[in-house]
C-alpha positions in Angstrom: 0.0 0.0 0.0 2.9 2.9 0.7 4.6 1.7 -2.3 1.5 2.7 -4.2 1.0 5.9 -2.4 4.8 7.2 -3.2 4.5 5.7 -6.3 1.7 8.0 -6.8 3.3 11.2 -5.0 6.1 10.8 -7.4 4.2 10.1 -10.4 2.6 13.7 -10.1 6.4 15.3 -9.1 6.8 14.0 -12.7 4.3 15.3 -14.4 4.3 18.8 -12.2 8.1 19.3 -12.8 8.2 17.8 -16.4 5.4 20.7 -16.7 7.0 23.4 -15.0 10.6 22.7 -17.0 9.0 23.6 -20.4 6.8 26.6 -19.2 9.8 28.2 -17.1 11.1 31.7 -18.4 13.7 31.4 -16.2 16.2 29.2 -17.9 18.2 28.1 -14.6 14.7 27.9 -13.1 14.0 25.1 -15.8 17.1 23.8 -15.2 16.4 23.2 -11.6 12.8 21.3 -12.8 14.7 19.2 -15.0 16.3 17.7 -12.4 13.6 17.5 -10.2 11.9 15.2 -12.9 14.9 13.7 -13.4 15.4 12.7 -9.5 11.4 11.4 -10.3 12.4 9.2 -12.8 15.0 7.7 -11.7 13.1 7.0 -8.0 10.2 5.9 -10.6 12.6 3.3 -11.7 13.9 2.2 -8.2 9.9 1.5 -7.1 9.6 -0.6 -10.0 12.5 -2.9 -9.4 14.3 -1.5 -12.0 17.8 -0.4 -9.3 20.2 -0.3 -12.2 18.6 1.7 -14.4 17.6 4.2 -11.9 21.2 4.4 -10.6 22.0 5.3 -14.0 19.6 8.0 -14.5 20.7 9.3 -11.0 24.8 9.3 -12.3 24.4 10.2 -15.6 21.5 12.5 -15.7 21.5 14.2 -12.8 24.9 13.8 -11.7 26.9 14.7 -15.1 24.3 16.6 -17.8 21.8 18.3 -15.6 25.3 19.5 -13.4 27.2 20.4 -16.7 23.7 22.6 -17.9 23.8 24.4 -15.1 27.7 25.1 -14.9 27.3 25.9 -18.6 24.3 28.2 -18.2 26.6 29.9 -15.0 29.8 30.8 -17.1 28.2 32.1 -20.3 25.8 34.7 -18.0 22.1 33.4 -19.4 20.9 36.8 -20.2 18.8 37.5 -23.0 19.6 39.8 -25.8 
């Protein structure tokens, strides 16, 4: 019954966040929902048994691309023209 219920609390973090990325003006704010969806994936994977493929999307998403994003997005300023 719980894992239903977190499964369920972190289904709708996915959607939310998957939402929020794409309508975000902000582009480090979108940054920051990226990985939240990406942390809601990868748990998405761990409830369904799935452990190496979730610790993958935890090291190489959100460890190494969503990191490198935002260190990209930090050293070239972000402004708009």
């Amino acid at each position: 019954m719980i894992y239903t219920v977190l499964f369920v609390i972190f289904g709708i973090i996915l959607v939310v966040s998957a939402l929020k990325s794409v309508s975000e003006k902000n582009i480090v704010h979108s940054a920051v929902w990226l990985l939240f969806f990406m942390i809601s994936v990868a748990s998405l994977f761990f409830f369904l048994g799935a452990s190496f493929i979730g610790s993958v999307e935890l090291l190489v998403y959100v460890g190494a691309i969503v990191s490198l994003l935002v260190f990209t997005l930090m050293l070239t300023g972000g402004e708009d023209s």
